[in-house]
N, C-alpha and C positions, 0 to 999 in steps of 0.2 A: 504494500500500500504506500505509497506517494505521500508527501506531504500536505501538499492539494486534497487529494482525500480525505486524508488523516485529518486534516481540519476543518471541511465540509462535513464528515462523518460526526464530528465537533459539535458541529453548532446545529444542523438534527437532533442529536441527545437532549443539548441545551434547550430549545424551542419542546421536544418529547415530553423534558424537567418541567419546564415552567408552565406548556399545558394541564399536563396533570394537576401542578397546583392553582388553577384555574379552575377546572374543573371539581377540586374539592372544595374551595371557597365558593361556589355556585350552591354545592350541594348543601352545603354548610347555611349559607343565606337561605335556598329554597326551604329547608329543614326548621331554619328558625321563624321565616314567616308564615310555615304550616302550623308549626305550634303555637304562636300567638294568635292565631285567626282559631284553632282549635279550640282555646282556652277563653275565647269569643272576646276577646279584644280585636283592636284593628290593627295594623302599624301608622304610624304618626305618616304623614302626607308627606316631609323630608324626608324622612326614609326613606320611602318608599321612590321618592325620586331620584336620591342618590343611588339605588337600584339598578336603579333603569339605568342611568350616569354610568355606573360603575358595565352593566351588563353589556352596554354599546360598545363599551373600551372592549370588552372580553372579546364581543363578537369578531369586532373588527383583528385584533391579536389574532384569533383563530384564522381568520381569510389571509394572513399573512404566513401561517404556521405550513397551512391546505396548499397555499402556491406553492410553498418550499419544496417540500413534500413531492408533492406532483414533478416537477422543475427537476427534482433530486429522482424520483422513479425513473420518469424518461432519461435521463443522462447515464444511470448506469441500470437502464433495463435492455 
């Protein structure tokens, strides 16, 4: 393996890393405002906007993650 590689294979793992902890903080929020809605409270209106705030960043990360990815199959498929 090349250098080149060796460092594209890099920053794959890294983007792998950081999704994963994306996706547990997702689950993590989804979890918390199941259980406040359970407990028949609401969540406060900020919140609930920094949410969304926060979920648009995530989205967009992942459409950066999916091109990599993709970008990275085709090159060494």
């Amino acid at each position: 393996m090349t250098r080149d590689d060796r460092d594209e294979f890099l920053k794959v793992l890294h983007a792998h890393a950081q999704t994963v902890e994306i996706c547990d903080a997702c689950a993590a929020t989804t979890r918390d405002l199941a259980l406040e809605i359970q407990r028949g409270g609401l969540p406060k209106r900020d919140d609930l906007r920094r949410t969304v705030e926060e979920a648009e960043k995530v989205l967009a990360d992942l459409v950066a993650v999916r091109d990599e990815l993709r970008r990275l199959l085709i090159e060494f498929s």
